[in-house]
C-alpha positions in Angstrom: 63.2 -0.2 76.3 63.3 -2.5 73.1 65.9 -4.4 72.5 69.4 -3.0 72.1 70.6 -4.0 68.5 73.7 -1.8 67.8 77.1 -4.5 68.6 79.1 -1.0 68.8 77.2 0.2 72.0 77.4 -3.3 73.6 80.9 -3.3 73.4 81.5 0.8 74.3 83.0 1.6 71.2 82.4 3.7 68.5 82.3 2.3 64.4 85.8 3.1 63.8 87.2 0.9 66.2 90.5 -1.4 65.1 90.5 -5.2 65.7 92.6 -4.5 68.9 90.7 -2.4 70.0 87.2 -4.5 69.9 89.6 -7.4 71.2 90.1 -5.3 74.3 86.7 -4.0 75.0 85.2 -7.6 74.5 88.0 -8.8 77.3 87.1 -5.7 79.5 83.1 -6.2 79.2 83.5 -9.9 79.7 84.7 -9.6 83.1 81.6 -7.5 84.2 78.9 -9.6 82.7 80.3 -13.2 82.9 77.3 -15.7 84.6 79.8 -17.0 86.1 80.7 -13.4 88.1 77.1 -11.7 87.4 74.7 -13.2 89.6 72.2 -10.8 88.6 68.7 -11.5 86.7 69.2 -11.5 82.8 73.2 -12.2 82.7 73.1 -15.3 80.9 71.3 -12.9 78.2 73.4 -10.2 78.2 76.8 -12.4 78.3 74.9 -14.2 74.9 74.4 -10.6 73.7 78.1 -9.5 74.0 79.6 -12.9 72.3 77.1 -12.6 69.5 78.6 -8.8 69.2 81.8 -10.2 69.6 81.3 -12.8 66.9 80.4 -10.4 64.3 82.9 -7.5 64.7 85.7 -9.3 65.2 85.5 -11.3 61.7 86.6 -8.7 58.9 84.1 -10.1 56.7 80.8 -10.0 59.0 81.8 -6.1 60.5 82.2 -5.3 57.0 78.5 -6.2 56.0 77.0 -5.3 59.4 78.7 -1.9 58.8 77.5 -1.9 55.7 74.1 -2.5 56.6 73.9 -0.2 59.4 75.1 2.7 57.6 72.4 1.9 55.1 69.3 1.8 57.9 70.8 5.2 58.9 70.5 6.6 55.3 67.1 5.3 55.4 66.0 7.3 58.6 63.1 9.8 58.5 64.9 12.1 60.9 68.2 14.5 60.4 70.3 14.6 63.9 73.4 16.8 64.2 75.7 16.9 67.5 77.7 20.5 67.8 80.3 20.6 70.4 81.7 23.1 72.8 84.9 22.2 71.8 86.9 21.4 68.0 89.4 19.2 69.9 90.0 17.6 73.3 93.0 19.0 75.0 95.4 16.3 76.6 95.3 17.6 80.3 96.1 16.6 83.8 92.3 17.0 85.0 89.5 16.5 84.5 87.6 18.4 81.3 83.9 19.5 80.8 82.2 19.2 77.3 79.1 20.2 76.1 76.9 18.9 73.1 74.3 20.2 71.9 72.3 17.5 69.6 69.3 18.4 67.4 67.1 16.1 66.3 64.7 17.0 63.2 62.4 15.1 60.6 63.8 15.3 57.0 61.5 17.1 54.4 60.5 14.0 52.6 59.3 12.6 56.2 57.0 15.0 56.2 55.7 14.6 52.9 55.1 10.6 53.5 54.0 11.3 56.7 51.1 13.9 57.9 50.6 14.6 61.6 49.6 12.3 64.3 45.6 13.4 65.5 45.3 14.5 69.0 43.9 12.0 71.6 43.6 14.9 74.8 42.9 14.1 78.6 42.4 17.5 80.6 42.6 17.1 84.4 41.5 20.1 86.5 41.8 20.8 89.7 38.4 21.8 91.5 39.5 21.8 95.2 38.5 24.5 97.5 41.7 26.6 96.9 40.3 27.0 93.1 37.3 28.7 94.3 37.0 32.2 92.8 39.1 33.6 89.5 41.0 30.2 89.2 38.3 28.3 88.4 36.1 31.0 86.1 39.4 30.9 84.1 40.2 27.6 83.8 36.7 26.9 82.6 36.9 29.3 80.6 40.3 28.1 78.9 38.8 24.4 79.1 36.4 26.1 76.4 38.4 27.4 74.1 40.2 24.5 73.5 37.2 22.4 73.0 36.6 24.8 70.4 40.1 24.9 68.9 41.1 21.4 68.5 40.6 20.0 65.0 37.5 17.4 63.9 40.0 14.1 64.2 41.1 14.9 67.6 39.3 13.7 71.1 39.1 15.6 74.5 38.2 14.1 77.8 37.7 15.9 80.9 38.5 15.2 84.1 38.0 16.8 87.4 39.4 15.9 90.8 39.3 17.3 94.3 39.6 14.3 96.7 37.9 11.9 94.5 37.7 12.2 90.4 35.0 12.5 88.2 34.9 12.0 84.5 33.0 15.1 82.9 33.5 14.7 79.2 34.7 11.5 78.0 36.1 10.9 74.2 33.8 7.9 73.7 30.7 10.0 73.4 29.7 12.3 71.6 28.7 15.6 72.8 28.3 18.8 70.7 30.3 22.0 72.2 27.1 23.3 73.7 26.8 20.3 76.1 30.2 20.3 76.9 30.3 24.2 77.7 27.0 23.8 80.1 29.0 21.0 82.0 32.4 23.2 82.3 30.1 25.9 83.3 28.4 24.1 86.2 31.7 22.7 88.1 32.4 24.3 91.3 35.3 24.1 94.0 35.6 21.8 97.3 36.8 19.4 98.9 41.0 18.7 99.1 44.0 17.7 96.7 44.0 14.5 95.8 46.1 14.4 92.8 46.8 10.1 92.0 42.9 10.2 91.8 42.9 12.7 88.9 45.6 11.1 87.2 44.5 7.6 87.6 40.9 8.9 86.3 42.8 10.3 83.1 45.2 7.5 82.7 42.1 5.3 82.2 40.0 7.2 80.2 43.3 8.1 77.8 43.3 4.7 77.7 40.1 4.3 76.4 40.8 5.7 73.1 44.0 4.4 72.6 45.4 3.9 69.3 49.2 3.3 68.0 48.6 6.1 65.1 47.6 9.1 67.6 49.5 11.3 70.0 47.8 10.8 73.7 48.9 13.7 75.9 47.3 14.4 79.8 48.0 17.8 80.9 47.0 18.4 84.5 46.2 21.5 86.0 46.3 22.3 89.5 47.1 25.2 92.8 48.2 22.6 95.5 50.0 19.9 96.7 48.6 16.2 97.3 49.8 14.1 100.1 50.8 10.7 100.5 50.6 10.1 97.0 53.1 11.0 95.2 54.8 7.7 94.9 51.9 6.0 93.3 51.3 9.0 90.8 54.9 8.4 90.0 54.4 4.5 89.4 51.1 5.6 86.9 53.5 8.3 85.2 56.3 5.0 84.6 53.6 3.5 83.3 51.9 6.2 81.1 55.9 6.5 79.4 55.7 2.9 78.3 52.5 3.3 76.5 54.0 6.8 74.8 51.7 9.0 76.8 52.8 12.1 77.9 51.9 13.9 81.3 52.0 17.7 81.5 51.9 19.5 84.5 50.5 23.0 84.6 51.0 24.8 88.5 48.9 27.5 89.8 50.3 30.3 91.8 52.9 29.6 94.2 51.6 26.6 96.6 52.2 23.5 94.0 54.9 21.1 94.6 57.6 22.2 91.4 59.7 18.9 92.0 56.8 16.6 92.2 55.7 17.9 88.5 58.9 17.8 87.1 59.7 14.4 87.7 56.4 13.8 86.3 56.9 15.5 82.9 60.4 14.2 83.0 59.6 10.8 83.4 57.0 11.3 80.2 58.4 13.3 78.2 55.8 16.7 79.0 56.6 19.4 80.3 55.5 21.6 83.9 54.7 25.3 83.9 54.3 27.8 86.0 51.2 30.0 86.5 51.8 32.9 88.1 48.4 34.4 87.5 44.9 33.3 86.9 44.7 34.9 83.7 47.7 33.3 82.4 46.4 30.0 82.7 44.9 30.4 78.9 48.0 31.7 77.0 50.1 28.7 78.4 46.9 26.2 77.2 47.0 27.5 73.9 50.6 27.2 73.5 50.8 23.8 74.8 47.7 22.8 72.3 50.5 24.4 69.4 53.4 22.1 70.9 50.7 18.9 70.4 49.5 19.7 66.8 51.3 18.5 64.1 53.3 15.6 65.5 55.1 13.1 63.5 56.8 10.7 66.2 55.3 10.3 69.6 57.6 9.9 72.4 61.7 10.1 71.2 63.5 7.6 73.4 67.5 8.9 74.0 69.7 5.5 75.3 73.5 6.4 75.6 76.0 4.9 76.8 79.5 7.2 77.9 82.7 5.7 76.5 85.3 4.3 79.7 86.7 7.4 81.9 83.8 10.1 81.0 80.8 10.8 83.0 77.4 12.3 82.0 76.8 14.9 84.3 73.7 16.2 83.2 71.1 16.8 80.4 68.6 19.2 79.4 66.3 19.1 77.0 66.0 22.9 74.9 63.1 22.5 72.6 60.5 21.9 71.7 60.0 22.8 75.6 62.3 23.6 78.4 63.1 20.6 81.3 65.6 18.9 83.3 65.8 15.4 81.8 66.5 12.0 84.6 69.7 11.4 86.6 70.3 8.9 84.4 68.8 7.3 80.6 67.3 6.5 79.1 65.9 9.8 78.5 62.1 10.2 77.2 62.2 13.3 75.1 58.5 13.8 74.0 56.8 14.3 70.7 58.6 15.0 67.7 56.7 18.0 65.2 57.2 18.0 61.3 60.1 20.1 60.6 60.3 21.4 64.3 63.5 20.4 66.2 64.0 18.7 69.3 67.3 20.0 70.7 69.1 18.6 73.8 72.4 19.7 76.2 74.0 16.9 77.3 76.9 17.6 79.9 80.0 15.3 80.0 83.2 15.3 82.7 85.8 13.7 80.8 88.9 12.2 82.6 92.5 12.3 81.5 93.1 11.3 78.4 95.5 8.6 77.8 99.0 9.4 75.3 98.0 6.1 72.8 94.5 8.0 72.2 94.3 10.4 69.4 90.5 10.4 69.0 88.1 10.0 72.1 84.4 8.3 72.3 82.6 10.5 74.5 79.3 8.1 74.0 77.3 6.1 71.9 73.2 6.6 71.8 70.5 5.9 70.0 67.6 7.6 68.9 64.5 5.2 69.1 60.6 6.3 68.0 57.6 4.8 66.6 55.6 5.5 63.2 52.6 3.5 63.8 53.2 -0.3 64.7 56.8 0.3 63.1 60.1 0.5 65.0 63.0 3.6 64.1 66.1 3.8 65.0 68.6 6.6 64.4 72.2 5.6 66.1 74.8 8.4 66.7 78.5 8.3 67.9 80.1 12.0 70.0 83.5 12.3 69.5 86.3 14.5 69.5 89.9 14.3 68.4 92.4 15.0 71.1 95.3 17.6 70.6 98.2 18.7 73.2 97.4 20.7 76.0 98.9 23.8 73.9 96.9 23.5 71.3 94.8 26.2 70.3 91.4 25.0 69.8 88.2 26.7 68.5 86.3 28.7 70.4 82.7 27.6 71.8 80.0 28.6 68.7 77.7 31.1 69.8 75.0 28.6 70.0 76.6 26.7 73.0 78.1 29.7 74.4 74.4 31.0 75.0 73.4 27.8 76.3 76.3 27.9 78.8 75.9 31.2 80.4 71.9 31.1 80.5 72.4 27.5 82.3 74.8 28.9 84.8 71.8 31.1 85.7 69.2 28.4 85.9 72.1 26.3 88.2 72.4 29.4 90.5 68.7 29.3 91.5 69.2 25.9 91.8 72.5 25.9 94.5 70.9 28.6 96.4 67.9 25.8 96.7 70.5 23.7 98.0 72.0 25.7 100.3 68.8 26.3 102.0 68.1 23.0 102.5 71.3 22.6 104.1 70.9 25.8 106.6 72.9 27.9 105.0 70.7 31.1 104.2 73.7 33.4 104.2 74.8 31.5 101.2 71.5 31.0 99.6 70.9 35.3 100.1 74.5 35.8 97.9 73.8 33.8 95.5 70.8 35.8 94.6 72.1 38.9 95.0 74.8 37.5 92.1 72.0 36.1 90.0 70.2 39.7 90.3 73.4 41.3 89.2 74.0 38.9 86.3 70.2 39.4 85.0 70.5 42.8 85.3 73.2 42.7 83.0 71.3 40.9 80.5 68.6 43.3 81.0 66.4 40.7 82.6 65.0 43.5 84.8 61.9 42.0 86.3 63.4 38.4 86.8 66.7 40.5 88.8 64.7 42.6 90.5 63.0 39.0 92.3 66.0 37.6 92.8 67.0 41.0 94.8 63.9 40.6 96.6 64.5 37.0 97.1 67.6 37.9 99.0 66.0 40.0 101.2 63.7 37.4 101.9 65.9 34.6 102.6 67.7 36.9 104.7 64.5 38.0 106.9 62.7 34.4 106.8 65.6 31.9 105.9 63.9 30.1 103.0 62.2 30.9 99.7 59.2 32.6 99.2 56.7 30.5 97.7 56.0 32.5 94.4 59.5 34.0 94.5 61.1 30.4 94.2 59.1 29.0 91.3 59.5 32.8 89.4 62.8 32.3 89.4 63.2 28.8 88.7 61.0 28.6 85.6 62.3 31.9 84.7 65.8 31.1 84.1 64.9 27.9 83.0 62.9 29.7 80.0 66.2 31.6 79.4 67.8 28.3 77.9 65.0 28.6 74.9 67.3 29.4 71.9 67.3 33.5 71.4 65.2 33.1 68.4 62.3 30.6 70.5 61.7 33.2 73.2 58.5 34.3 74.2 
């Protein structure tokens, strides 16, 4: 994470902050980050950090010209970001109160005139294991080939297999013509076990290869199975892949995959992980991920936020370009950023009473960070609301959030009824699907309600999740929170 330059987030407050009030927050921050108190590696820095914040927002004169200068850099940024709220106002309640933001993030039009699209610097990792023999594999070679033959003369593709040990096929750094590297697709064949960390160390390195601070480098990894007792390590690699702005993708096969493993994968990178449910499928989803990697201007989007005293970031998801559950906590790698495409987050907050003296509330102060070649950009941003009696009537949710909101409840159903399970309660777990099935019914969701009414019976008979069932559902309310106008 580079260096946090923004004296406002140091301090947890937002621009238009009174003398007192940055008096108070220095005094408060102080007591936390102290050497004397903090014992922990790096206080000395930090406490420097807050005094030099301190320093210049507490003179009149210096926050004047720091403001001045920050709202200039801001003017100056390639990319547009707007924050829409499920709320106009904060209410002054007893309890606790949820808001919702939804935050999109998109390059300006004379971005994209100065700036044309990142090339493409591809890793394909398949699976060729012994559960791969048969239709799987004849289609995923077959898929393999078409994107050879659809990405564009600047981009490079290396291919990788792995079954329990990897082999590089196709590497970047030489030069075959499209008949040699449809002859060695061709002659691969399934055996042997799952052994993903050898795959993905295999890509990792040959990504690496080619590496170069003005192309997009993306690994999308393709498999039917799950790997054991090495998961950790593929983890560490994926930390590591994040910091070097490459994504990992993660594309399952039918329904014996592990879901969570990919996820926090793709989360931790910034990719994404699908769900296969068919053989055939495994094309469509390669060509639309190929769609999702052309054109980029920014590679990885960095998200830091800090929440404001008293409010709580419950959760975040990221909406577009692609559908996933970002970290429990930031900051948050978003992915690539397309010309004139918009990345579009929900970000969840639990707000705590509001005190009488506050008439305006911080929710939290982020920053957007991302990299045009070797240089640096970064796009601050301050949520806020203005807080009105409990009486008050306030405007109603816009229909944007309100359809994020009741497709996320669905996606959260799924989810608890996971939970449940795993606690031993399948009686639980069986009528909360029967209420999903009834909800996507409504929403004439027919073949997704009609699984979850299977599901139930399922649960009921077998006290767990069937393997295909689970994932169908999961990735098929999580689809749901595409915006009505992104859907498939």
């Amino acid at each position: 994470m580079p260096k946090d330059t923004n004296f406002y987030t140091k301090l947890g407050l937002s621009q238009s902050a009174s003398q007192e009030e940055i008096r108070r927050a220095y005094r408060k921050v102080l007591l936390k980050v102290h050497p004397d108190i903090n014992s922990k590696e790096g206080a000395t820095e930090l406490f420097l950090d807050i005094q030099e914040a301190y320093t210049v927002l507490s003179n009149p004169l210096t926050k004047s010209a720091y403001d001045a200068k920050k709202v200039a850099a801001y003017e100056q940024s390639p990319v547009d970001i707007q924050p829409l709220y499920s709320c106009g106002a904060l209410r002054r309640l007893e309890e606790p109160q949820l808001v919702y933001t939804l935050i999109d993030i998109t390059t300006t039009a004379e971005a994209h005139i100065h700036q044309k699209g990142l090339p493409l610097n591809l890793v394909l990792i398949l699976d060729i294991s012994n559960s791969m023999k048969g239709s799987r594999l004849n289609t995923l070679k077959a898929a393999a080939m078409d994107i050879v033959q659809e990405l564009d003369s600047e981009d490079l593709i290396s291919i990788v297999t792995f079954n329990d040990r990897a082999k590089v096929i196709i590497s970047s750094r030489q030069h075959f013509g499209n008949r040699a590297i449809e002859s060695k697709i061709q002659r691969l064949t399934a055996k042997g076990g799952t052994e993903i960390y050898q795959g993905l160390e295999a890509g990792f390195k040959e990504i690496k290869q080619s590496f170069g601070v003005n192309t997009a480098h993306h690994i999308i990894l393709i498999t039917d199975g799950h790997t054991y007792d090495d998961e950790e390590a593929s983890l560490e690699l994926a930390q590591k892949a994040a910091k070097l702005d490459i994504s990992i993708s993660g594309f399952g096969i039918g329904g014996e995959w592990n879901d969570k493993f990919l996820d926090e994968i793709a989360a931790l990178t910034g990719g994404g992980s699908v769900y296969i449910q068919k053989p055939q499928q495994i094309k469509q989803f390669l060509h639309q991920k190929i769609r999702h990697l052309t054109k980029i201007y920014a590679k990885n989007v960095l998200l830091d936020i800090k929440t404001a005293p008293k409010v709580t970031l419950e959760s975040a998801f990221r909406l577009l370009p692609e559908v996933g559950l970002l970290p429990d906590s930031p900051p948050f790698t978003l992915g690539a950023l397309r010309h004139l495409r918009t990345q579009r987050i929900l970000l969840e907050f639990l707000v705590e009473p509001i005190p009488l003296k506050i008439d305006e509330a911080v929710l939290a102060n982020g920053e957007f960070t991302f990299k045009l070649g070797t240089r640096e950009h970064r796009a601050p941003m301050t949520l806020r609301r203005s807080v009105v009696p409990s009486d008050t009537n306030v405007e109603a949710p816009p229909p944007e959030i309100l359809q994020a909101l009741s497709r996320l409840t669905l996606y959260r159903m799924q989810e608890k009824a996971q939970l449940d399970i795993a606690q031993g309660n399948h009686k639980a777990a069986a009528k909360r699907m029967k209420d999903l099935a009834t909800h996507l019914l409504a929403k004439e969701e027919f073949s997704l309600g009609k699984t979850a009414i299977r599901e139930a019976s399922y649960i009921e008979a077998h006290h767990e999740f069937s393997p295909d069932g689970q994932k169908k559902l999961k990735y098929g309310t999580r689809k749901l929170l595409l915006p009505s106008n992104q859907q498939p």
